[in-house]
C-alpha positions in Angstrom: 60.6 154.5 -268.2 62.1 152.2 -270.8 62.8 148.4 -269.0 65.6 146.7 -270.5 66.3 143.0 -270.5 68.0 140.7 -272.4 66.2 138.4 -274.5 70.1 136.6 -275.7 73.7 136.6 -275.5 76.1 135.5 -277.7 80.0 134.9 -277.5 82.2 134.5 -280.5 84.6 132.3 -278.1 84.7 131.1 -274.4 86.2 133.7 -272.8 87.7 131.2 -270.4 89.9 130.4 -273.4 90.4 133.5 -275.1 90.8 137.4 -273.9 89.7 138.2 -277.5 86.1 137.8 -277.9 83.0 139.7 -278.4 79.6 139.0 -276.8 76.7 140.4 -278.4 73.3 140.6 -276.9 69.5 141.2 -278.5 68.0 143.5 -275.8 65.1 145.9 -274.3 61.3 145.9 -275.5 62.3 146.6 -279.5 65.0 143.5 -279.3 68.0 145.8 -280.6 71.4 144.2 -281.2 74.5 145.8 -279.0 77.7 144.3 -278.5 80.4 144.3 -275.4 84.5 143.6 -275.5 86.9 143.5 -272.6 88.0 146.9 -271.7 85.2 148.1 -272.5 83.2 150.7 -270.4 79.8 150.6 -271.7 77.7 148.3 -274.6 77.8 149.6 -278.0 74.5 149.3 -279.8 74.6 148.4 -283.4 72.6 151.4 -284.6 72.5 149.3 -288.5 70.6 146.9 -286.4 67.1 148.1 -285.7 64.6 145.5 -286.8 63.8 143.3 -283.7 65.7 140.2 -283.5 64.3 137.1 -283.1 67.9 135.3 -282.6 71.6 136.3 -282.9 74.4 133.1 -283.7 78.1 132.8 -284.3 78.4 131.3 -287.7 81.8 130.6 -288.8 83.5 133.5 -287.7 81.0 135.6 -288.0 77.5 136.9 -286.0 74.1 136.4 -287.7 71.0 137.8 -286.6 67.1 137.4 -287.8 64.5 139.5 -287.7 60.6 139.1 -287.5 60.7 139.6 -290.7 62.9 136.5 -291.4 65.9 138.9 -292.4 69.4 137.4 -292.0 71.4 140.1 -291.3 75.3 139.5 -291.1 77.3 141.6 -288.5 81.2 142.0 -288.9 82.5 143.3 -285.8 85.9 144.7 -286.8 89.3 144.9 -284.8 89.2 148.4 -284.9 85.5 148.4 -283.6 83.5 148.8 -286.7 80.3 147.5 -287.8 79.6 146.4 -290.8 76.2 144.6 -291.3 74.7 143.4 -294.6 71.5 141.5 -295.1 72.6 138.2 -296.7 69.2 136.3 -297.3 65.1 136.8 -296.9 63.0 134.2 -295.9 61.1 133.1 -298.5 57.6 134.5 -298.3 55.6 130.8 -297.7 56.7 131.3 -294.1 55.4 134.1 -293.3 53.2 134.2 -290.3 55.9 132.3 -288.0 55.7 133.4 -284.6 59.2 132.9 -284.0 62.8 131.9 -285.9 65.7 130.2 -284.6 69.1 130.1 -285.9 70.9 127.1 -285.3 73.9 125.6 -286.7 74.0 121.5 -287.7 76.3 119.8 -289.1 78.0 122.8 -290.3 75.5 124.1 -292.2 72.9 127.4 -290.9 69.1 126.1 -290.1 66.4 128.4 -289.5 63.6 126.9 -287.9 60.3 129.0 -288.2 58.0 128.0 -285.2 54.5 128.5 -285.6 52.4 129.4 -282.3 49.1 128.5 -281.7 47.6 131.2 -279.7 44.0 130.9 -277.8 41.9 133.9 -275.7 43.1 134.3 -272.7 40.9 133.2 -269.7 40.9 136.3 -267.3 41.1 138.2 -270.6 39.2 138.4 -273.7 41.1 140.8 -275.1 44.3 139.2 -274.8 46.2 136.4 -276.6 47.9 133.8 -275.2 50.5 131.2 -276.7 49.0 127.8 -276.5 51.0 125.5 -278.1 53.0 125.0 -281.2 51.0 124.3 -284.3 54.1 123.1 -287.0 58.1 123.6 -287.4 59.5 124.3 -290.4 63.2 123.5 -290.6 65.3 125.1 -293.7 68.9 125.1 -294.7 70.2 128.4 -296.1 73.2 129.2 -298.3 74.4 132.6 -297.3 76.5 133.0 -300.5 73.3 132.6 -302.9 70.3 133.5 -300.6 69.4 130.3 -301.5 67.1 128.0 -299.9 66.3 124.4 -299.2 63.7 122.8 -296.9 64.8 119.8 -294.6 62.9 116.9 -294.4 65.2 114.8 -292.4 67.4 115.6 -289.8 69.4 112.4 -290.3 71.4 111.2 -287.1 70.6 115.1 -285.6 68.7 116.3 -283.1 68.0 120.2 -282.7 67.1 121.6 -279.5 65.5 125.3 -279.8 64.9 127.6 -277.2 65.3 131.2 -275.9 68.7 130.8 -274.2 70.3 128.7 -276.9 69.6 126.6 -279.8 71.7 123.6 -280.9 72.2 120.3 -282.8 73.5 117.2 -281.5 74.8 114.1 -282.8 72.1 111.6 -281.9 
């Protein structure tokens, strides 16, 4: 028996605002992608979407999603209920090894913050792992439209908060 949970959700606009918007969800033990609109009966899984998602943002008018492998995938949910997804960038291989990304948005441009996880034996269990701590962030700024990208150094007047739920930037 499969258990299925939601690790995210993510609206492309407050549905107290609009009637029109789509909510798309990583889910279950292999962190699929699926997505729900009103009227609809049941989720539709993005079947183009099978490479367990760290974290799923709505980046100007459009959803992003990364994968463990630090994949940006970009997923254009059409009118007529379409998918289209394209991989737009890789992460570059120095960052490899992080135990977790985030996508975030500041300042209008994308972040993705690889978190790197300290992890120590666990006490009842020596054959298990636990996360201790964080060991280092790395915070980079990528250009979809070149895969290019830039590490930051300075957040400036920002402050990113990251978690499971949501991640965002403020204005400090």
């Amino acid at each position: 028996m499969e258990i299925l949970f939601i690790n995210k959700c993510v609206l492309s606009t407050s549905p107290s605002l609009e009637s029109d918007y789509t909510l798309v969800v990583i889910y279950g033990n292999t962190a699929n992608l699926a997505y729900f609109r009103p009227g609809f009966k049941t989720w539709i899984t993005i079947d183009s979407c099978r490479h367990h998602y760290f974290d799923v943002i709505y980046y100007q008018e459009q959803f992003y999603a990364i994968d463990f492998r630090g994949r940006i995938t970009a997923i254009d949910i059409k009118s007529d209920d379409t998918v289209v997804a394209k991989k737009v960038a890789n992460l570059p291989k120095k960052l490899d090894g992080a135990n977790k990304l985030y996508l975030v948005e500041s300042a209008g441009k994308l972040l993705v913050v690889a978190r790197h996880v300290v992890f120590v034996e666990d006490e009842f269990n020596s054959l298990r792992l636990v996360a201790y701590g964080t060991d280092a962030f790395h915070v980079l700024e990528v250009d979809l439209s070149s895969n290019k990208w830039s590490q930051v150094k300075n957040l400036g007047n920002r402050s990113l908060f990251l978690g499971e739920n949501s991640s965002f930037s403020v204005e400090v």
